[in-house]
DOKEGU-871922 format. One line per field, with one value per residue (C-alpha): residue number from 1; z, y, x; chain. Coordinates in Angstrom, 3 decimals. Example, Ala and Ser with C-alpha at 12.3 -4.5 7.8 and 13.67 -1.06 7.14 Angstrom:
<atoms>
nr (1/2) $
pz (7.800/7.140) $
py (-4.500/-1.060) $
px (12.300/13.670) $
kette (A/A) $
</atoms>
This chain:
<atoms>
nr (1/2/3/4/5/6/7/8/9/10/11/12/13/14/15/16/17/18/19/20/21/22/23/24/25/26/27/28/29/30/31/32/33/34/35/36/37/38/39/40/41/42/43/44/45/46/47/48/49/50/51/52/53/54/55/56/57/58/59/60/61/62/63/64/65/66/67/68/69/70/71/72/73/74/75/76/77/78/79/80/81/82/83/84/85/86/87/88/89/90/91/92/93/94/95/96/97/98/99/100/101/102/103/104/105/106/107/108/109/110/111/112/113/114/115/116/117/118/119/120/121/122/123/124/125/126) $
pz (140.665/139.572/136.354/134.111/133.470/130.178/128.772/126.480/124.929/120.563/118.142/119.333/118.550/116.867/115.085/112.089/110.252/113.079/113.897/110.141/110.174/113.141/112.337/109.263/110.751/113.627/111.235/109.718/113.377/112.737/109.299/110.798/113.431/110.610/109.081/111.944/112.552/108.843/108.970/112.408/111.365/108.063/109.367/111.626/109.447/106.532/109.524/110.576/106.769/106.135/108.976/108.652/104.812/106.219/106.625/109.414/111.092/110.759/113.991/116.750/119.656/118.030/116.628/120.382/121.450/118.571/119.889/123.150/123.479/119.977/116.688/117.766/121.857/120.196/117.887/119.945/122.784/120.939/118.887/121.862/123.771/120.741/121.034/124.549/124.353/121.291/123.585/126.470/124.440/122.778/126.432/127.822/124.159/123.303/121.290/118.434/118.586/118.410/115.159/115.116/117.551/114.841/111.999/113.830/115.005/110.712/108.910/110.144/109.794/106.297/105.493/107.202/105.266/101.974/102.930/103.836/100.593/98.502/100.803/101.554/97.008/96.401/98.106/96.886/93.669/93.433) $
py (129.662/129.871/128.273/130.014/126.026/127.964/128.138/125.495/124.364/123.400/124.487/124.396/121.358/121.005/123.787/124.426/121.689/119.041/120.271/119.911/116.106/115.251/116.559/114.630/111.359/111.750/112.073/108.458/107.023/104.597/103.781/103.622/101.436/99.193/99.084/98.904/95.714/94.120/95.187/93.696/90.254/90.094/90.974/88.387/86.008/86.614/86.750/83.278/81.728/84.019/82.003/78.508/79.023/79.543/83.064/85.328/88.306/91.130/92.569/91.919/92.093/90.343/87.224/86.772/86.751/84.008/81.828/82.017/81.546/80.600/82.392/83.068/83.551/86.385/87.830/87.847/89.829/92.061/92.907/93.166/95.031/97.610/97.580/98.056/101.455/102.338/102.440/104.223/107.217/107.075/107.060/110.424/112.005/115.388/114.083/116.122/114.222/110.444/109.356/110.033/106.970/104.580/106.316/105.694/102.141/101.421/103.055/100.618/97.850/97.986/99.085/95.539/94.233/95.501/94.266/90.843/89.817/90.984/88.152/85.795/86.056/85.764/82.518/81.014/81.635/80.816) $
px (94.666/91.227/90.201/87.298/85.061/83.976/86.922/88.027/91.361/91.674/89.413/85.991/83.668/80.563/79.047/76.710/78.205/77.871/74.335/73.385/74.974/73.451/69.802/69.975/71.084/68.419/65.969/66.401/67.770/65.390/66.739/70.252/69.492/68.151/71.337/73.442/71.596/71.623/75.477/76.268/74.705/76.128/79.420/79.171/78.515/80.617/83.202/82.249/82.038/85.827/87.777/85.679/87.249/90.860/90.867/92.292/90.452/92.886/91.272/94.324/91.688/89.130/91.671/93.025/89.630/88.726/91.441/90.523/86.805/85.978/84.498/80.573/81.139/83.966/81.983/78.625/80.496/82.492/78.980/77.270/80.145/79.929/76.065/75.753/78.176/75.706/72.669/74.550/75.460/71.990/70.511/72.810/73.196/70.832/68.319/68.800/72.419/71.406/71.379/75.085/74.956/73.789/75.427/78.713/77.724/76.932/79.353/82.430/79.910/79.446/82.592/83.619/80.440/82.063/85.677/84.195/82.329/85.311/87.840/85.141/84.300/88.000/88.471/85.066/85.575/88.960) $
kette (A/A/A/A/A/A/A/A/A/A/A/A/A/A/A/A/A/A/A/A/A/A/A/A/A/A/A/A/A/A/A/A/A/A/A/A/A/A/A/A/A/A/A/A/A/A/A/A/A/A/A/A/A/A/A/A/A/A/A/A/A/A/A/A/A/A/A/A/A/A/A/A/A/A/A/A/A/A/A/A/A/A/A/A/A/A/A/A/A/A/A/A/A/A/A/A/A/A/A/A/A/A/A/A/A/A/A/A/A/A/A/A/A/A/A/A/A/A/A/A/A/A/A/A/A/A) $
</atoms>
C-alpha cells in the first residue's frame, strides 16, 4: 500500500495566523531572548530564596531533582537543559519561525516569575 507523504492527518498547522505570530515575535527575537534571560535568572533565584524560606517547588521533576543533587546544581541543569533545546530548535527552525523559540522559552518563565514573587511576598511579609 502506497502512502501519498503529502498527505496529512488533523487539521492542518500553521497558517496566516501562525505566520503573523511568528513574524512578530522574530522581529523582537532579540528582545525575547532578553527576557527569556532576565526571567530564567529571576526564576532561579526567587526559586532559591522560596525553598531557603521553607517553601516547596511544586515542579515533581524539578523537587526530586532538588533532593537529589541540591537546589542550584537542579536548577542550573534543568535551566540549561531547557536552554540547550531553545538553541537547537532556533538552529533547525525557518528563520522567519525563531522568535517563537524565545517567546516560548519566556512566557512560562515569567509566568513562574509572577507566581514566585506572589509566594516568596506572602511568606516575607507575613
Amino acid at each position: 500500500m502506497a502512502t501519498d507523504l503529502t498527505e496529512t492527518v488533523g487539521p492542518p498547522v500553521g497558517g496566516t495566523y501562525l505566520a503573523r505570530v511568528a513574524a512578530r515575535t522574530t522581529e523582537y527575537a532579540t528582545v525575547l531572548w532578553a527576557v527569556t534571560v532576565v526571567a530564567l535568572v529571576l526564576d532561579g533565584a526567587l526559586t532559591l530564596v522560596g525553598i531557603r524560606l521553607g517553601l516547596t517547588e511544586l515542579n515533581p521533576i524539578a523537587a526530586d531533582l532538588i533532593t537529589s543533587v541540591g537546589v542550584l546544581p537542579a536548577l542550573a541543569a534543568l535551566k540549561g537543559g531547557a536552554v540547550g533545546v531553545g538553541l537547537a530548535g532556533w538552529v533547525v527552525m525557518p528563520a522567519d519561525y525563531r522568535g517563537l523559540v524565545p517567546a516560548g522559552l519566556a512566557l512560562p518563565w515569567v509566568a513562574a516569575v509572577v507566581a514566585n514573587v506572589f509566594s516568596v511576598g506572602v511568606v516575607v511579609l507575613s
